[in-house]
N, C-alpha and C positions, 0 to 999 in steps of 0.2 A: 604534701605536694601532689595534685592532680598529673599523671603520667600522659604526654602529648598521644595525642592519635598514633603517629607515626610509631612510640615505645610499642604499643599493643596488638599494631597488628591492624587497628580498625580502616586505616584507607585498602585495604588488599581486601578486606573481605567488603568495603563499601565497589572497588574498581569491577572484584567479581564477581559479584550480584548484580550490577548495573549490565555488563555484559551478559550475563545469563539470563536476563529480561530483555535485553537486545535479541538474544537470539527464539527467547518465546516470541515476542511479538513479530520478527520476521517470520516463523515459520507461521502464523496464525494469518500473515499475509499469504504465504504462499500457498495454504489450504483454504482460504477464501479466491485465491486463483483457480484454484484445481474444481471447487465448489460450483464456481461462475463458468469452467468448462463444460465441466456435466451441464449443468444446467442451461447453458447456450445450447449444446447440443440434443438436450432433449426439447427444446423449445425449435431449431431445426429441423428435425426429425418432425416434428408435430405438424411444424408448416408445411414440409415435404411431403408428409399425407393428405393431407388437406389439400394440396398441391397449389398452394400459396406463396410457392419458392418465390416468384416473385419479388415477392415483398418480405423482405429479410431485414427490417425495421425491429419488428420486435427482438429478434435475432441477439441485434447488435447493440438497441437498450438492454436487453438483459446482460451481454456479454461488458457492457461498457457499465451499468450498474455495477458490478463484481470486481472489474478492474480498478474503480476510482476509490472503492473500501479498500484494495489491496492496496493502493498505491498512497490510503492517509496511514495504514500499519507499517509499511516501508519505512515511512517518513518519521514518523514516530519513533521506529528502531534506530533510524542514522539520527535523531535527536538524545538518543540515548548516547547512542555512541561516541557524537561530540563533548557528553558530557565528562568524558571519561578519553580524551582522543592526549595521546603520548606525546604528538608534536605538533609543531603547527602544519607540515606537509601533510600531517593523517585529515587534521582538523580541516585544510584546503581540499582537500581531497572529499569529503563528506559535505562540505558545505556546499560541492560543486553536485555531487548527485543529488544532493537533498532541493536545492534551486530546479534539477533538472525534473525532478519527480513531480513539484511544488507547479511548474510549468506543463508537464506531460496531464498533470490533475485538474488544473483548471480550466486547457482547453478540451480535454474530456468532458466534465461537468458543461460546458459552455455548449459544446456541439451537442449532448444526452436535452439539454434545452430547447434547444434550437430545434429541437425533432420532434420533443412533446408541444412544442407551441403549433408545427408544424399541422399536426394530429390532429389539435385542435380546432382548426382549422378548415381539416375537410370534412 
């Protein structure tokens, strides 16, 4: 007789492994945040010499490029997390930030569009 998952232990170490790649993937967002700061900032600074402030376009595509990667890793981790979610208030709860990320990222993408078409343009 084959012993069920549950005799051996295998959903516990399936639940915490699922979450310890939750929490890799979140932090891999949050360091593609951090990335996308420096690097807003140095592209700031750059216009700021140039004395381009002005026009803080590229600024905020590079800053909104770094954000929209962060926020498919986010997504990603609260899809991990559902997979593995205790109840269904956790699993509501996750569904509701993950809708709001899913929202936050596509009018991102839409407006980072809308700038380069703009671009193109002049």
């Amino acid at each position: 007789m084959v012993p069920s998952p549950f005799d051996v232990g295998a959903e516990a170490v399936v639940v915490s492994s699922v979450l310890w790649l939750k929490l890799v993937v979140e932090s891999v967002g949050a360091l593609v945040i951090g990335i996308g700061m420096v690097a807003s900032f140095v592209e700031f600074a750059r216009t700021y010499v140039t004395h381009q402030i002005r026009d803080n376009k590229s600024v905020r595509q590079t800053l909104a490029g770094y954000m929209a990667l962060a926020l498919e890793f986010q997504l990603g981790a609260d899809i991990l997390a559902t997979s593995v979610a205790p109840s269904w208030d956790m699993l509501g709860k996750l569904g509701a930030v993950a809708v709001l990320r899913t929202a936050l990222n596509y009018f991102l993408t839409r407006e980072m569009k809308q700038e380069e078409e703009a671009r193109g343009h002049e």
